[in-house]
C-alpha positions in Angstrom: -66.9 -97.8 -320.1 -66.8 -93.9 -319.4 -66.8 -94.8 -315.6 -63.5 -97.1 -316.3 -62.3 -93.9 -318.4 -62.5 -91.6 -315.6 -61.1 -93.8 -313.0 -58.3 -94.8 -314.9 -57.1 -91.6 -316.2 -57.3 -90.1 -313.4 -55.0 -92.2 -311.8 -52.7 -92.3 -314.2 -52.8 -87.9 -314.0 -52.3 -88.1 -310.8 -49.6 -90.9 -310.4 -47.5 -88.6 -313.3 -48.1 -85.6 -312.2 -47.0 -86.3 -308.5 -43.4 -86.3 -309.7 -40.9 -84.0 -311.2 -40.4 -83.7 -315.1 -38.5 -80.8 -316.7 -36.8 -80.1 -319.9 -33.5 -83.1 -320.1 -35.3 -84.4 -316.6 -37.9 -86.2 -317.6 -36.6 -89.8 -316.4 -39.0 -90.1 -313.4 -41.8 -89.5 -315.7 -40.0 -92.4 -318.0 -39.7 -94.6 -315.4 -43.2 -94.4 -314.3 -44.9 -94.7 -318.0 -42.4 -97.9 -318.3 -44.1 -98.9 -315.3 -47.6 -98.6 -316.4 -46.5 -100.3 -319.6 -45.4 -103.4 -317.4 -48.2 -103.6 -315.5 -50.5 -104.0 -318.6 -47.8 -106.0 -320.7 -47.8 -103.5 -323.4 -44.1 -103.9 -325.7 -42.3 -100.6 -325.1 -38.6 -99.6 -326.3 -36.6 -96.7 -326.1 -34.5 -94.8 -329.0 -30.9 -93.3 -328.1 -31.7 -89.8 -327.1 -34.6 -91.3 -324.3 -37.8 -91.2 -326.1 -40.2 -94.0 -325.0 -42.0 -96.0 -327.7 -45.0 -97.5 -326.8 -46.1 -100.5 -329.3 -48.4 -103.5 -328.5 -47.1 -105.5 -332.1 -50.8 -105.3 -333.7 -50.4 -105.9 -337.6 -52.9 -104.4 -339.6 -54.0 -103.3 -343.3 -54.6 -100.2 -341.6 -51.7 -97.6 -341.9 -50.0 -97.0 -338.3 -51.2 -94.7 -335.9 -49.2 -92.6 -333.7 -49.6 -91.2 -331.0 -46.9 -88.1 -329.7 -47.0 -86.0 -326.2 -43.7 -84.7 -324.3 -42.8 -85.3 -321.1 -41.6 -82.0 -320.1 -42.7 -79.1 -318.8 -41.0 -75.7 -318.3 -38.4 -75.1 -315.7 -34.9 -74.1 -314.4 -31.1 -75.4 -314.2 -28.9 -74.2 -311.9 -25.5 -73.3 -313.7 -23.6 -71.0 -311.0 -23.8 -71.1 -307.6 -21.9 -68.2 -305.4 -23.1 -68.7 -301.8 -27.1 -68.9 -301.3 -26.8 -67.0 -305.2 -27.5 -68.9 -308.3 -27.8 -68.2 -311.7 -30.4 -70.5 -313.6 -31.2 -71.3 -317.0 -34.4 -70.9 -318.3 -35.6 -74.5 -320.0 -38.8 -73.1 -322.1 -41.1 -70.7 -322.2 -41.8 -68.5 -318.1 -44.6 -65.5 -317.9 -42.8 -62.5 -316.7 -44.4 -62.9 -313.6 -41.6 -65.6 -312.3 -39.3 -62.2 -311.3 -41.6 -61.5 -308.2 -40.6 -61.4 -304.9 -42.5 -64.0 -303.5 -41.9 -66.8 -306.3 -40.4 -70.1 -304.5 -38.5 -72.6 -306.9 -37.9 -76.0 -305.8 -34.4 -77.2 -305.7 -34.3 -80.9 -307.0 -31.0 -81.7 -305.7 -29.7 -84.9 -305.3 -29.8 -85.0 -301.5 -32.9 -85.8 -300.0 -34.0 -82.5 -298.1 -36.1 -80.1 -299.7 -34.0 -77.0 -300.4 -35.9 -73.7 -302.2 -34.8 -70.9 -304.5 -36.4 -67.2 -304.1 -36.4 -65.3 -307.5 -34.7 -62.1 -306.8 -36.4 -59.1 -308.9 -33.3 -56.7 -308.2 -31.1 -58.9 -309.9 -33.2 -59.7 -312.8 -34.4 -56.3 -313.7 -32.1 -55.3 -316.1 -32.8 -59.0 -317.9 -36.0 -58.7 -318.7 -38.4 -56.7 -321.0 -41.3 -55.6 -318.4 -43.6 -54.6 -321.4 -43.8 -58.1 -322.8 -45.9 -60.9 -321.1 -42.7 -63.6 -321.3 -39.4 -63.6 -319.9 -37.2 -63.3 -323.0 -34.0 -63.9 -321.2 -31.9 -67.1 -320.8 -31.2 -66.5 -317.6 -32.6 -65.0 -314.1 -30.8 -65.3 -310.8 -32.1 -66.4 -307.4 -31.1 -67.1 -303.4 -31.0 -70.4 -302.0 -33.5 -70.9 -299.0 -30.3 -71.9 -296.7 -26.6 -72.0 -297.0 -25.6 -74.9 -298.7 -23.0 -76.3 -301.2 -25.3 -78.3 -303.7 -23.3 -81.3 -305.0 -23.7 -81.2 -308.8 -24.0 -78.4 -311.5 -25.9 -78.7 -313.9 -28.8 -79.1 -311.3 -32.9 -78.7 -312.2 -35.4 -76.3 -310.7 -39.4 -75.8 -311.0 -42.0 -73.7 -309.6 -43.1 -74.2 -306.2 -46.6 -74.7 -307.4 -49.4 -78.1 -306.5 -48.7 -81.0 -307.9 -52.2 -81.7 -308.9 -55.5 -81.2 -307.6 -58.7 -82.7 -308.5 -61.6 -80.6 -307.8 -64.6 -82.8 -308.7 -67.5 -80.5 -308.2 -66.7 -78.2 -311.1 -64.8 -81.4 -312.7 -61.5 -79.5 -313.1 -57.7 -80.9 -313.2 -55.1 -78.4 -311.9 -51.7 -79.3 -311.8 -47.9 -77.6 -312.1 -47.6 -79.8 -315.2 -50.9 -80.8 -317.2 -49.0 -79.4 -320.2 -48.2 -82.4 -321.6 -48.9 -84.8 -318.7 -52.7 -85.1 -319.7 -51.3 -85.6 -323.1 -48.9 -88.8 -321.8 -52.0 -90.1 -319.4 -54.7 -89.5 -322.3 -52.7 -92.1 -324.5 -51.7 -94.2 -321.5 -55.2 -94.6 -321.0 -56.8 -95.4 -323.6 -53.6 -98.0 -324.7 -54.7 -99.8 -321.1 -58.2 -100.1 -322.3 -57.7 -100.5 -326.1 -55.6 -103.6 -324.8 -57.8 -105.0 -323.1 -60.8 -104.8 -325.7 -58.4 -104.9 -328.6 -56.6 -103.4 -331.0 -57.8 -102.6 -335.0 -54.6 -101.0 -336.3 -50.7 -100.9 -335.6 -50.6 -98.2 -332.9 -47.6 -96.7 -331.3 -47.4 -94.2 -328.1 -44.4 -92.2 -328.3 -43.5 -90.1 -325.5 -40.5 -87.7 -326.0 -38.3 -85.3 -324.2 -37.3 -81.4 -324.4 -40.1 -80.4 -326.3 -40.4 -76.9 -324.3 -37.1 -76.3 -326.0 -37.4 -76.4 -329.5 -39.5 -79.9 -330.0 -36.0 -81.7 -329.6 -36.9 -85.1 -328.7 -39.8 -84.9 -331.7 -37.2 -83.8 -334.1 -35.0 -86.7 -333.8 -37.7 -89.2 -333.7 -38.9 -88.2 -336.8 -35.5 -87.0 -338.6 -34.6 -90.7 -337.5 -37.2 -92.4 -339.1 -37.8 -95.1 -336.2 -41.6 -94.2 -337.1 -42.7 -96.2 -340.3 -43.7 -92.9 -343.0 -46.9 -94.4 -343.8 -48.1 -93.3 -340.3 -50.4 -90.9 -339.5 -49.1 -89.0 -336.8 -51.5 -87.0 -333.9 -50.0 -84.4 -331.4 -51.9 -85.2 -328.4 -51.2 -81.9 -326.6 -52.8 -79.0 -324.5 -53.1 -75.7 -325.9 -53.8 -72.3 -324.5 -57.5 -71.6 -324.4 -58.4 -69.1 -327.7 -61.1 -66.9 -329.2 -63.9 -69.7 -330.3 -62.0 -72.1 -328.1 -63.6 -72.9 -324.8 -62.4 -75.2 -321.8 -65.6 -77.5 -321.6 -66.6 -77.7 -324.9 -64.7 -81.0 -325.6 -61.5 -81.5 -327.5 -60.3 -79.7 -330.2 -59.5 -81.1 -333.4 -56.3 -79.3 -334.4 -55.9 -78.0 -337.9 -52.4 -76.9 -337.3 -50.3 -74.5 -335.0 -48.4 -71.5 -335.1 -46.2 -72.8 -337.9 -48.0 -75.2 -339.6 -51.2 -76.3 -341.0 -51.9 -80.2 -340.6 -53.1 -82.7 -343.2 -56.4 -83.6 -344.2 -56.5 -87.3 -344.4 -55.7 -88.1 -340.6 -57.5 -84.8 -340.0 -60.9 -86.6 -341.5 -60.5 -90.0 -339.9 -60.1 -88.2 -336.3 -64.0 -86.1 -337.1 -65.1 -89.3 -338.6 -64.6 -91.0 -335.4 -65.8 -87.6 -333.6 -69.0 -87.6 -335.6 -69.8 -91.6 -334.6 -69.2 -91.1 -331.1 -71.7 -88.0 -331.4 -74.4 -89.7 -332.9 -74.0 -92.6 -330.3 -74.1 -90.6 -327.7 -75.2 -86.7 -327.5 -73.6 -85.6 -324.9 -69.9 -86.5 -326.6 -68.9 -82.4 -327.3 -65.8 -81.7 -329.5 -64.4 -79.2 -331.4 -62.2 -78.2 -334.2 -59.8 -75.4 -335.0 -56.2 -73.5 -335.4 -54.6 -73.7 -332.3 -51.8 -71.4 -333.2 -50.9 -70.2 -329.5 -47.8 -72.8 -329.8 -45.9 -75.5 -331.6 -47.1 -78.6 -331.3 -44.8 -81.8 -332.2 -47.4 -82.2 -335.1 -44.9 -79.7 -337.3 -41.8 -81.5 -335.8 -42.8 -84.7 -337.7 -44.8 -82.6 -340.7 -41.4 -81.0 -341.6 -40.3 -84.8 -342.1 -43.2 -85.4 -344.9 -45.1 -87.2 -342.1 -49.0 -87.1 -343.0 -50.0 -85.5 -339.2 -52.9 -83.8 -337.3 -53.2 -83.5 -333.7 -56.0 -83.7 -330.8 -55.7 -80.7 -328.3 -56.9 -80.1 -325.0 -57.8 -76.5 -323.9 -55.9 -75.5 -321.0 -56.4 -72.4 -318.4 -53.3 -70.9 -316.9 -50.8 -72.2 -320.0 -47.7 -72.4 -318.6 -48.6 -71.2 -315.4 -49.7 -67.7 -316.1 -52.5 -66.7 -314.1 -54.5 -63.5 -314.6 -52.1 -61.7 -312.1 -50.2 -64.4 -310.9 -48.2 -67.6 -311.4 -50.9 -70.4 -311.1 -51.6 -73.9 -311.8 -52.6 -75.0 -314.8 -56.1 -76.3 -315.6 -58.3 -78.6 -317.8 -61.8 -79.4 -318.4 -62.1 -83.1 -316.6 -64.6 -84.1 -319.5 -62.4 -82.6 -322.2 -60.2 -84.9 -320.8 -62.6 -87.8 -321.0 -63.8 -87.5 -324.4 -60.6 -87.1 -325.6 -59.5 -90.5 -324.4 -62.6 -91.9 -325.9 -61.7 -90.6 -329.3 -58.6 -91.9 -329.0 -59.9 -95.0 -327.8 -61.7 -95.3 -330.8 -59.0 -94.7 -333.1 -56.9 -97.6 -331.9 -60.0 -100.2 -331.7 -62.9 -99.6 -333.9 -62.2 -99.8 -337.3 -63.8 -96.9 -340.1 -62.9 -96.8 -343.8 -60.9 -94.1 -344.4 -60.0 -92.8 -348.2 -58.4 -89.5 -349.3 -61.6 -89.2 -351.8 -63.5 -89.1 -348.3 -63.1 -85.6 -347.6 -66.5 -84.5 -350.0 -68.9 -87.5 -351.4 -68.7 -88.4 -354.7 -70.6 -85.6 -357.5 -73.8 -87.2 -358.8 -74.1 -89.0 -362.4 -77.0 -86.3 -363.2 -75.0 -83.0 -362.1 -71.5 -84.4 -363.4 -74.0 -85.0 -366.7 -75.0 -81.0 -366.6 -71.4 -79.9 -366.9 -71.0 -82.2 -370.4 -74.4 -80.3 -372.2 
């Protein structure tokens, strides 16, 4: 079974992440996570504003689990064009160190040559707030690579960066986009297997769109209420490596975010199924904790009274901020892994799960103490 994890998921990572996905663009993603779905005959549907609902149509006693992770990832839109100049929006959250000289954005214009953007510092100077760590403009101007007209305005840029790359002696994924591609391919994954060995519970996989923005697509979904209210809803995200968080040591069981704190009863059936696949096998490592970096869509469906916790992975290089540099991003290959297996769990094996399961029950003789 872990061999089939690993080849899987990694094919999945790397099928995703070899194509372009930003903020309002995420249909190539789409597509390809439809395709997966038809290739393992697993229902799928999509709501009006283009978030993909995964569902295999298992009824249960259980209450529904679902599954959420975005399909975007920081980037650009060209608004203006003047010449080689453009002005671009910025679609979430960019380190400062996008306004460098040597930063290359690629152009994903509708005409099938490659065409590149250079940032251009001198233009941007008076934009930005060098003291602080993020660019906390909406906008930031660069030249086109050639002289050319391109045909349609609004049109998307991202980083020039490596689409992924799989470095299997110190088990590391680095990609432009692992934030929230490992997210989409961890559910994916186990959904291929779960189906295969089957299902305990009603599970959905809901993949949504323009969450770098303000968690839009999550928002909907939830203010919508497409997604029964019994469910207990998980963020399957990554999240920026923190004090008593470390890449390696397994996933992290996510208490809240920056904004929220999460609920206890989906909280306690994700360690419950932790703690079982730790005492089957010792080498299974998570871990639990506030990963208050971000804003996870765990607090987009919260504020809707959905019962929610999440599953995080840690990730190096969040949103492409390097030590001194813009860089890929990065993730633990077997916090990857045992994430899948936890979620793996979740959808197939079944554990009793009650509210009162958070401590044991007092003993007769101590509760008989407290009435001397």
């Amino acid at each position: 079974m872990k061999k089939k994890i690993e080849q899987i998921s990694l094919s999945y990572f790397k099928r995703l992440s070899n194509l372009n996905t930003l903020p309002f663009y995420e249909k190539e993603i789409r597509s390809e996570i439809v395709k997966i779905c038809k290739e393992n005959d697993l229902n799928f549907n999509l709501d009006k504003w283009g978030n993909l609902y995964v569902n295999p149509k298992i009824n249960s006693n259980n209450p529904p689990i679902v599954f959420v992770a975005h399909m975007d990832h920081p980037g650009f839109e060209i608004t203006e064009q003047n010449g080689k100049m453009v002005k671009l929006k910025i679609l979430g959250s960019h380190p400062n160190f996008v306004n460098n000289n040597d930063v290359v954005l690629r152009v994903l214009n509708s005409a099938e040559k490659n065409i590149f953007a250079n940032i251009t510092p001198s233009r941007n100077k008076h934009l930005l707030n060098e003291s602080y760590n993020w660019i906390r403009s909406d906008y930031i101007y660069a030249e086109l690579s050639e002289d050319i007209v391109l045909d349609l305005l609004p049109c998307p840029a991202i980083l020039d960066l490596k689409k992924n790359d799989l470095d299997y002696s110190r088990k590391i994924i680095r990609s432009r986009a692992v934030d929230d591609l490992a997210g989409c391919t961890a559910i994916l994954s186990a959904m291929k297997i779960a189906s295969e060995i089957g299902f305990n519970r009603s599970v959905i996989g809901l993949f949504t769109r323009a969450e770098e923005v303000g968690l839009i697509g999550a928002r909907l979904s939830a203010q919508s209420g497409k997604v029964d209210k019994n469910s207990l809803v998980f963020s399957i995200e990554t999240s920026s490596e923190i004090p008593g968080i470390k890449i390696g040591q397994g996933p992290v069981i996510r208490t809240g975010d920056r904004i929220s704190t999460f609920d206890h009863i989906p909280e306690t059936l994700l360690k419950k199924h932790a703690d079982k696949l730790k005492e089957t096998d010792n080498s299974f490592k998570f871990q639990r904790g506030l990963m208050d970096a971000g804003v996870c869509e765990g607090s987009a469906f919260k504020s809707f009274g959905y019962s929610v916790s999440g599953l995080a992975f840690p990730l190096g290089n969040w949103h492409n901020r390097g030590k001194n540099m813009l860089e890929e991003e990065y993730l633990s290959m077997d916090d990857y892994f045992w994430g899948i297996r936890l979620l793996l769990s979740l959808m197939s094996y079944d554990i009793h799960q009650k509210s009162s399961d958070l401590l044991p029950q007092v003993p007769k003789s101590i509760e008989e103490r407290l009435t001397k």
